[in-house]
N, CA, C and O atoms as a GROMACS GRO file, in nm:
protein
  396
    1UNK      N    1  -4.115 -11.758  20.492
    1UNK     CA    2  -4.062 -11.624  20.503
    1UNK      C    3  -4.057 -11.584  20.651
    1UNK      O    4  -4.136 -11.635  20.730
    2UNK      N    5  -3.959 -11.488  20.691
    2UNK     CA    6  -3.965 -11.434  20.813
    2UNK      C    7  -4.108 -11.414  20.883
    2UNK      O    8  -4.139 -11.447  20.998
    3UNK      N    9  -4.165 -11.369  20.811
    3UNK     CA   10  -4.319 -11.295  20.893
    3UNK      C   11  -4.404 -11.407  20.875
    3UNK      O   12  -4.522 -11.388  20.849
    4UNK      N   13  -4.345 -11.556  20.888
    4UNK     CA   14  -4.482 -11.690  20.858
    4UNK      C   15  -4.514 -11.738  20.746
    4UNK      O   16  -4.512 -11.860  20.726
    5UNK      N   17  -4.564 -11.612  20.616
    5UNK     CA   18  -4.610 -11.678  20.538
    5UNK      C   19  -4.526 -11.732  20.426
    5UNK      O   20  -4.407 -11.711  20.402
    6UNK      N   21  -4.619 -11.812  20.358
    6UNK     CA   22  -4.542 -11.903  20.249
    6UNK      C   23  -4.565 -11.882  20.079
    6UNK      O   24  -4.666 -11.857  20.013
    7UNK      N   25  -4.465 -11.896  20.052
    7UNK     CA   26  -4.464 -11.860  19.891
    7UNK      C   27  -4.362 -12.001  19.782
    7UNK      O   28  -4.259 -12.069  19.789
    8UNK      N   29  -4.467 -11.978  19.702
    8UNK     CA   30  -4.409 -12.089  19.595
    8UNK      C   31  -4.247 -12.089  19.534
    8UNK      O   32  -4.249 -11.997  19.452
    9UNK      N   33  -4.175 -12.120  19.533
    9UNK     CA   34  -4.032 -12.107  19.463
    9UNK      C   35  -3.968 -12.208  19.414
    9UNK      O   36  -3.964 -12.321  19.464
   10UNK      N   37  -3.900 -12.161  19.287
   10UNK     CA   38  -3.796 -12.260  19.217
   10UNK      C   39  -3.662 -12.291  19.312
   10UNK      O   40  -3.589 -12.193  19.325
   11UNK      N   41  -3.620 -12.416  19.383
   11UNK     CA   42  -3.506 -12.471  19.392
   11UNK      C   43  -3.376 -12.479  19.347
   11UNK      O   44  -3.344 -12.595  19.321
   12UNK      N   45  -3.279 -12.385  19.325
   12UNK     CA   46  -3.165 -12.463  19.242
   12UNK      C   47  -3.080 -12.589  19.291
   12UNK      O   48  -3.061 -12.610  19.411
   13UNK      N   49  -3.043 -12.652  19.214
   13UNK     CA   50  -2.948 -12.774  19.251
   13UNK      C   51  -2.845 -12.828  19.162
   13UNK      O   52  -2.873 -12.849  19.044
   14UNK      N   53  -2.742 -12.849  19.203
   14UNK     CA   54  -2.629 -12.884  19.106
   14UNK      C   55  -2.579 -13.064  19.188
   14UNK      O   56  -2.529 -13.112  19.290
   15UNK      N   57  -2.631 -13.100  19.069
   15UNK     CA   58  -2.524 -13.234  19.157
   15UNK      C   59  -2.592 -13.314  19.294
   15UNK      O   60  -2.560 -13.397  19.380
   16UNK      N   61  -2.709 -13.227  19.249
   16UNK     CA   62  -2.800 -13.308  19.369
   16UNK      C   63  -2.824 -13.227  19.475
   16UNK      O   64  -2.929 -13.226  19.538
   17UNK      N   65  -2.702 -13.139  19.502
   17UNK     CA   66  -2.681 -13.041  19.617
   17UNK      C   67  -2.762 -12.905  19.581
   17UNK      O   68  -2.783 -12.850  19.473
   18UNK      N   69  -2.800 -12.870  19.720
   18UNK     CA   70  -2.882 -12.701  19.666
   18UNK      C   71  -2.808 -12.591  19.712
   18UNK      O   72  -2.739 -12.577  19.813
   19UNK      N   73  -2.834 -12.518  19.621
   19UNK     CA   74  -2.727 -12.400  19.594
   19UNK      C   75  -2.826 -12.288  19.551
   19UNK      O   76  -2.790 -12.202  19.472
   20UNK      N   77  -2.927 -12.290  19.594
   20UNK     CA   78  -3.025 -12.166  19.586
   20UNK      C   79  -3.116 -12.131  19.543
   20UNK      O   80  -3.149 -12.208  19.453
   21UNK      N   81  -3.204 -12.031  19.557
   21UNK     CA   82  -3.332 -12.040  19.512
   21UNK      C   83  -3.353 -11.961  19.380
   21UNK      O   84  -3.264 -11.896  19.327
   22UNK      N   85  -3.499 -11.973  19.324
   22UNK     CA   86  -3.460 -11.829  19.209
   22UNK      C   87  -3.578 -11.733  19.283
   22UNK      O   88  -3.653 -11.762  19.376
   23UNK      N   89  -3.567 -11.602  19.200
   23UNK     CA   90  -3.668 -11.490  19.310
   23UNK      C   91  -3.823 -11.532  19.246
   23UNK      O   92  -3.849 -11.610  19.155
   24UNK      N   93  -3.927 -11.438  19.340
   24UNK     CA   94  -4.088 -11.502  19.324
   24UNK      C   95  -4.080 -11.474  19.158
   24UNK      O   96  -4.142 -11.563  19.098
   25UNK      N   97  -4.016 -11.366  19.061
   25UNK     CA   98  -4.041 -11.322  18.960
   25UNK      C   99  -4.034 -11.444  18.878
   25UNK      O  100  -4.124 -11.496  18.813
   26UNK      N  101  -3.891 -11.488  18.894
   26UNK     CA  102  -3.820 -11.617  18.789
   26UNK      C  103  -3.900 -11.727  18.814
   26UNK      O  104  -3.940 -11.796  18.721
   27UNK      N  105  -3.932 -11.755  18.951
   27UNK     CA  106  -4.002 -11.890  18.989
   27UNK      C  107  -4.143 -11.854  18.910
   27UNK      O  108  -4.199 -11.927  18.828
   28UNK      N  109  -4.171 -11.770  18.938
   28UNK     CA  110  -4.331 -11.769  18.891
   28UNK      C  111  -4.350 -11.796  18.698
   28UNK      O  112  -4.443 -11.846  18.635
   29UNK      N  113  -4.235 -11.746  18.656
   29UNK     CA  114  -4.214 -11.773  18.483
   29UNK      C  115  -4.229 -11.914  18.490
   29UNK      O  116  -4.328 -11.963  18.437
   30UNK      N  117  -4.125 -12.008  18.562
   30UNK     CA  118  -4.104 -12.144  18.558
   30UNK      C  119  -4.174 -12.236  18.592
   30UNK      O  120  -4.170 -12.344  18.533
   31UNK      N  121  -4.279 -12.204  18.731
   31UNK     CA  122  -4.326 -12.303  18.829
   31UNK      C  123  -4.425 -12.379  18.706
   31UNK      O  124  -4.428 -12.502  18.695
   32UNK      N  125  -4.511 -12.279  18.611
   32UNK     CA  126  -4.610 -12.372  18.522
   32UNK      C  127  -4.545 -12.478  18.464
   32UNK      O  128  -4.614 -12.573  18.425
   33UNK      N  129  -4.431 -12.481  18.451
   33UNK     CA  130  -4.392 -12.578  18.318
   33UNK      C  131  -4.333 -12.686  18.407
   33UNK      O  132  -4.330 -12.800  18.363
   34UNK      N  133  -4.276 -12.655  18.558
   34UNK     CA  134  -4.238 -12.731  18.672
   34UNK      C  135  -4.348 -12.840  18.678
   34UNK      O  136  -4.324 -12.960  18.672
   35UNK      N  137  -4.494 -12.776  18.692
   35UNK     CA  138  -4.600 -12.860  18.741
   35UNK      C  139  -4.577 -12.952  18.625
   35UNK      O  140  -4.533 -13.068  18.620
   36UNK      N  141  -4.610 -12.886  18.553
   36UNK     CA  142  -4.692 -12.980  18.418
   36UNK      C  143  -4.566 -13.099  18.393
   36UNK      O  144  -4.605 -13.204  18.343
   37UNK      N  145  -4.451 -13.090  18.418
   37UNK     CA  146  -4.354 -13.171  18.381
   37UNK      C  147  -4.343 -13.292  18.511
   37UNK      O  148  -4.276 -13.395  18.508
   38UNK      N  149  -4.406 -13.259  18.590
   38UNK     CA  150  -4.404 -13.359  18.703
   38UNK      C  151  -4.527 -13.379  18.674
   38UNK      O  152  -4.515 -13.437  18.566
   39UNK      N  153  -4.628 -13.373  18.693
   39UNK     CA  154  -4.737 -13.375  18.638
   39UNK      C  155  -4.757 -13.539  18.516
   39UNK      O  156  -4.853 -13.616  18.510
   40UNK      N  157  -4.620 -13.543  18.429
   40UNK     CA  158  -4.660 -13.655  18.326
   40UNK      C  159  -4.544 -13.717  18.346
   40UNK      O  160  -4.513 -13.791  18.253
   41UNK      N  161  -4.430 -13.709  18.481
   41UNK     CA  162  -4.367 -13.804  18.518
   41UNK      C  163  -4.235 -13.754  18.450
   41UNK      O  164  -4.150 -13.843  18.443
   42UNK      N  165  -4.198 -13.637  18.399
   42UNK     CA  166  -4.085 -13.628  18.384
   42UNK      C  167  -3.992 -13.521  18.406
   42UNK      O  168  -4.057 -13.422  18.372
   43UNK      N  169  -3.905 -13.491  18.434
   43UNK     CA  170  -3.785 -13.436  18.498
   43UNK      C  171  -3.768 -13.283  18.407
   43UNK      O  172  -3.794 -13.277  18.287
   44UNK      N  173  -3.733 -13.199  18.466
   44UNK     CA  174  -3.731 -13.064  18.413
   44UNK      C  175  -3.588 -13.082  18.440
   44UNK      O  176  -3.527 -13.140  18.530
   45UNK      N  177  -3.543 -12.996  18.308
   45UNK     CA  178  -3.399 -12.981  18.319
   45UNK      C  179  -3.327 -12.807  18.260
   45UNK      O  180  -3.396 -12.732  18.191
   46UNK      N  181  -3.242 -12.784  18.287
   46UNK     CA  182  -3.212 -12.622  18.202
   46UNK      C  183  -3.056 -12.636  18.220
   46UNK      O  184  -3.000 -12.720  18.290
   47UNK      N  185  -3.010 -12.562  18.162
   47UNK     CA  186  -2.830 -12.550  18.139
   47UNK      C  187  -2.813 -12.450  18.209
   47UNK      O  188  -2.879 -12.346  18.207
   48UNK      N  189  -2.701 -12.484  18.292
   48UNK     CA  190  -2.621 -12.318  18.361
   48UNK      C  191  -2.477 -12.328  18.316
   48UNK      O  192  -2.424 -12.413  18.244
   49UNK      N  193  -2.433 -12.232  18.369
   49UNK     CA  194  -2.293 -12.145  18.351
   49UNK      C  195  -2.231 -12.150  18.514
   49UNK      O  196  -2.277 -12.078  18.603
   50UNK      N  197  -2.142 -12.229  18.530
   50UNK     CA  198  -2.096 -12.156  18.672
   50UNK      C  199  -1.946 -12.108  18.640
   50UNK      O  200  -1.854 -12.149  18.569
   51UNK      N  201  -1.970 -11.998  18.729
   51UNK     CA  202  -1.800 -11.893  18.735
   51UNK      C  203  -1.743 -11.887  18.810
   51UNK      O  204  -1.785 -11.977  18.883
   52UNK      N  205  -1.640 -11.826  18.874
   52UNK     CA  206  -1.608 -11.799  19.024
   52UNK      C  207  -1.501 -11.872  19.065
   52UNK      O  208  -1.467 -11.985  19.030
   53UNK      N  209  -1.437 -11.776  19.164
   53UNK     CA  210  -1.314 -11.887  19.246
   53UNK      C  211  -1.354 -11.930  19.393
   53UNK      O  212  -1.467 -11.942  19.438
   54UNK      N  213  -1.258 -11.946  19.443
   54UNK     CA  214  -1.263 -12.044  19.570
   54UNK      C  215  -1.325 -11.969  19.674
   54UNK      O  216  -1.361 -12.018  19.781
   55UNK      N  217  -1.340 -11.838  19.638
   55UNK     CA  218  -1.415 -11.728  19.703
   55UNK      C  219  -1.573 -11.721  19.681
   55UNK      O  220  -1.666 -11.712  19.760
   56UNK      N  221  -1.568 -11.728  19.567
   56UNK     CA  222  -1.689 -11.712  19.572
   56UNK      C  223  -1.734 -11.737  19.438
   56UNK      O  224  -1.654 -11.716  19.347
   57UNK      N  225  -1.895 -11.795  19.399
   57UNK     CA  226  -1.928 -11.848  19.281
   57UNK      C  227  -2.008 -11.777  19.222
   57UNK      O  228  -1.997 -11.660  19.260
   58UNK      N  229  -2.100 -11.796  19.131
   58UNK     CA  230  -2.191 -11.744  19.049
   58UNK      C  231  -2.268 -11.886  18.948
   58UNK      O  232  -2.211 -11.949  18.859
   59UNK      N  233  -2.416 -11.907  19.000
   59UNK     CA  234  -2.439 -12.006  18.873
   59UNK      C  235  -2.570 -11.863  18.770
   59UNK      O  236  -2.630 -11.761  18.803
   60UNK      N  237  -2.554 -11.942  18.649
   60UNK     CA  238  -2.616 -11.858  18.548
   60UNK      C  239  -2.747 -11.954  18.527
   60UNK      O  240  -2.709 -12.070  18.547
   61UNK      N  241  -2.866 -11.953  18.499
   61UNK     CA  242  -2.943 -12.051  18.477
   61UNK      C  243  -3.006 -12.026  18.341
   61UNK      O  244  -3.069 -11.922  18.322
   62UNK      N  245  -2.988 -12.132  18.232
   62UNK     CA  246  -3.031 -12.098  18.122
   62UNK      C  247  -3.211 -12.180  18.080
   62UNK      O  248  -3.214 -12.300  18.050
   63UNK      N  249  -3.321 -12.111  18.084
   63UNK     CA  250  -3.414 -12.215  18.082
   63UNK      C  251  -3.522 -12.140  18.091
   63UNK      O  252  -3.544 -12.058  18.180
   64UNK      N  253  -3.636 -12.185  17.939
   64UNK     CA  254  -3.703 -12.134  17.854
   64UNK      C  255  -3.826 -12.091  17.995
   64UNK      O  256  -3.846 -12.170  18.087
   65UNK      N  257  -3.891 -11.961  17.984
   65UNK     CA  258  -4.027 -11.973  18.041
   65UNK      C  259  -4.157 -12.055  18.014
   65UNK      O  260  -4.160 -12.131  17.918
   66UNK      N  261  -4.254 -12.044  18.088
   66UNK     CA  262  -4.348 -12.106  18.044
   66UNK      C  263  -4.408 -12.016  17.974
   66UNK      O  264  -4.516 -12.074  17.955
   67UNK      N  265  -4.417 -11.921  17.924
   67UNK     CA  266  -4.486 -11.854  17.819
   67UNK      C  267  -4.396 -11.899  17.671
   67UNK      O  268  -4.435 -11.859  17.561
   68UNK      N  269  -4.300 -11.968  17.683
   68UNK     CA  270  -4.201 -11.971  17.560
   68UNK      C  271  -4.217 -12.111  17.500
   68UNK      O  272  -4.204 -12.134  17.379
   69UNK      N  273  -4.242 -12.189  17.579
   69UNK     CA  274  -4.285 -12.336  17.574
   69UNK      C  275  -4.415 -12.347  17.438
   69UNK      O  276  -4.503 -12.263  17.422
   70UNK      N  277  -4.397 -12.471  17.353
   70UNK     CA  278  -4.497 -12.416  17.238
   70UNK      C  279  -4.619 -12.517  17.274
   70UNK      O  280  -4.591 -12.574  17.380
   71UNK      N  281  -4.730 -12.555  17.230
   71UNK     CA  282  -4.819 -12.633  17.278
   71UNK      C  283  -4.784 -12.745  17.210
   71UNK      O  284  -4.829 -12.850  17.256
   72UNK      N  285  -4.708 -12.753  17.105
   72UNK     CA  286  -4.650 -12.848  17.035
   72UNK      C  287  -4.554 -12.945  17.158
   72UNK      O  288  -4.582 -13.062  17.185
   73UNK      N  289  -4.475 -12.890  17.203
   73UNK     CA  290  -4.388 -12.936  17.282
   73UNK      C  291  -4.478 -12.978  17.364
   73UNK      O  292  -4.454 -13.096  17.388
   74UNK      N  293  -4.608 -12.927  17.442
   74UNK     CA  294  -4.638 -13.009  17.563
   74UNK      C  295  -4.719 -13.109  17.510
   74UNK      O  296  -4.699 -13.215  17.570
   75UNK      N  297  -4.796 -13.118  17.427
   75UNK     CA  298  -4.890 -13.237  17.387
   75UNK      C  299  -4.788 -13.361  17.319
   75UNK      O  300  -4.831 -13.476  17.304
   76UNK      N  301  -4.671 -13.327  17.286
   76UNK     CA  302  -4.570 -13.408  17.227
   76UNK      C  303  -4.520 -13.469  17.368
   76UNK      O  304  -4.546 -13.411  17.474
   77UNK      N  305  -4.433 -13.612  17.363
   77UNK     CA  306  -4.395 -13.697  17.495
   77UNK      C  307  -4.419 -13.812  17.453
   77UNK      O  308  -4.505 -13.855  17.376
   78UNK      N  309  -4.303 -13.879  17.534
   78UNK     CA  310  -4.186 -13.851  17.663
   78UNK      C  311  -4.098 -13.743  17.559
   78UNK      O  312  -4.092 -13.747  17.436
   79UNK      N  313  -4.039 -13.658  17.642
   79UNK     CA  314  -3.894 -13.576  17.651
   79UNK      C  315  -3.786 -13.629  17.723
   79UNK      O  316  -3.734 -13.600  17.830
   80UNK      N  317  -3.758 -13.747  17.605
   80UNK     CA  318  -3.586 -13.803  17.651
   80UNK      C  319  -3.495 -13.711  17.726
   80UNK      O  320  -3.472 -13.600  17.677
   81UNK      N  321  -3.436 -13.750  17.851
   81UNK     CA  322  -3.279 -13.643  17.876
   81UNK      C  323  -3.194 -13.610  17.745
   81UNK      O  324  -3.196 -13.710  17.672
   82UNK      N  325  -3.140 -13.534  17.704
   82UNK     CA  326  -3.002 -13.591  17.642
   82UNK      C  327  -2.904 -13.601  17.706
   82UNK      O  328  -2.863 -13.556  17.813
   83UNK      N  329  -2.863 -13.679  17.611
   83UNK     CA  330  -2.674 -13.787  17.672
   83UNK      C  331  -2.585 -13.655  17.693
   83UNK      O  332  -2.550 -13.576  17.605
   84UNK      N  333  -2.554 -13.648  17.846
   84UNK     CA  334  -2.444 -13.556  17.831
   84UNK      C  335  -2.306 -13.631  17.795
   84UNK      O  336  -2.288 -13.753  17.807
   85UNK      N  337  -2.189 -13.516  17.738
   85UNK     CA  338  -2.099 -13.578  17.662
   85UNK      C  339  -1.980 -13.584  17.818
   85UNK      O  340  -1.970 -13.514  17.919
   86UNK      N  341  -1.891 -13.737  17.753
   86UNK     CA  342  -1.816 -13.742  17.854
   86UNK      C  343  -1.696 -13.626  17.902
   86UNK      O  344  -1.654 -13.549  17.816
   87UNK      N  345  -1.642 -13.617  18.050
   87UNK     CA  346  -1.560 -13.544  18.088
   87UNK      C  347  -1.452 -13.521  18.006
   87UNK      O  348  -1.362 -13.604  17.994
   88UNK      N  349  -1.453 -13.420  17.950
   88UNK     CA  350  -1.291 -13.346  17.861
   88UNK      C  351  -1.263 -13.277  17.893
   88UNK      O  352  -1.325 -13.212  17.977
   89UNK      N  353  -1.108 -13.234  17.829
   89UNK     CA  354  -1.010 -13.073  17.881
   89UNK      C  355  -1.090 -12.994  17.776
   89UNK      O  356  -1.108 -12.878  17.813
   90UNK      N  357  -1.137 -13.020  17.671
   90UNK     CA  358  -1.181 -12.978  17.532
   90UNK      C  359  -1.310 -13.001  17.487
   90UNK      O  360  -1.323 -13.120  17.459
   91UNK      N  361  -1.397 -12.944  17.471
   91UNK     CA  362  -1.533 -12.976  17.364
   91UNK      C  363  -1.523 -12.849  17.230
   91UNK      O  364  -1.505 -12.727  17.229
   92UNK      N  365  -1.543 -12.942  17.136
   92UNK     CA  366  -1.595 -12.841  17.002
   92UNK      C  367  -1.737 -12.800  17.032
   92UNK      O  368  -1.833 -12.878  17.026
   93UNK      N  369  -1.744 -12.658  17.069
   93UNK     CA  370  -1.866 -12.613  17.037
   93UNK      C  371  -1.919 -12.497  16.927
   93UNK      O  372  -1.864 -12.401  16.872
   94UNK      N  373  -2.061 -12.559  16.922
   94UNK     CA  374  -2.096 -12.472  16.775
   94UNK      C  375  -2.147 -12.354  16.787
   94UNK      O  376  -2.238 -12.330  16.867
   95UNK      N  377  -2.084 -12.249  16.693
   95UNK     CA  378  -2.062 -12.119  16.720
   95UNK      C  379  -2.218 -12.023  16.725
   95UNK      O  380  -2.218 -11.902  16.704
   96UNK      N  381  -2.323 -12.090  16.752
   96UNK     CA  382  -2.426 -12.033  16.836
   96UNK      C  383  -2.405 -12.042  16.936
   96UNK      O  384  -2.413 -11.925  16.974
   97UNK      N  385  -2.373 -12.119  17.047
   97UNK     CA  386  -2.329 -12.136  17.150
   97UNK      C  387  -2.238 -12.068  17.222
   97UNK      O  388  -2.242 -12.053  17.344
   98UNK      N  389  -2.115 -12.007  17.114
   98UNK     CA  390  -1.969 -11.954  17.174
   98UNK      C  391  -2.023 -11.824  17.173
   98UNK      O  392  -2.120 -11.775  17.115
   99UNK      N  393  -1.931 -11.775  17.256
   99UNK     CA  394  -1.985 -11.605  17.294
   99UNK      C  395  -1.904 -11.501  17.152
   99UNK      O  396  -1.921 -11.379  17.148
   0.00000   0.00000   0.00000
């Protein structure tokens, strides 16, 4: 920070590239489940939304807190990636998903 000191924060990255941070509020929801997932060797992941034109963007970040996380889920492992689906003009998606 400007005045020296240092504070913990979530990274964003798309594509490898960084594209911004999240604030102490959001990071601080996330950072537990950050540790613990590096912690047993595996990769944290969340879905975004990006919008915007050539002007200017917007990413949305979709991705559970660590208070939301069940103990089921953490004592359970490995947490496979899933297969993202290949590049289309088109995906069927299921209408939980669609706005």
């Amino acid at each position: 920070m400007k005045n020296g000191t240092q504070r913990p924060f979530v990274e964003v990255r798309l594509d490898g590239k960084r594209v911004g941070e999240l604030s102490n509020v959001t990071s601080a929801h996330l950072l537990p489940i950050l540790g613990r997932t590096e912690t047993v060797g595996e990769t944290a992941l969340a879905y975004a939304k990006v919008t915007g034109s050539a002007l200017a963007a917007e990413l949305v970040l979709h991705a559970a807190k660590a208070t939301e996380i069940s103990n089921d889920w953490l004592s359970n492992g490995p947490h496979p990636t899933p297969k993202l689906l290949p590049l289309a003009k088109r995906y069927d998606v299921p209408p939980a998903y669609a706005k």
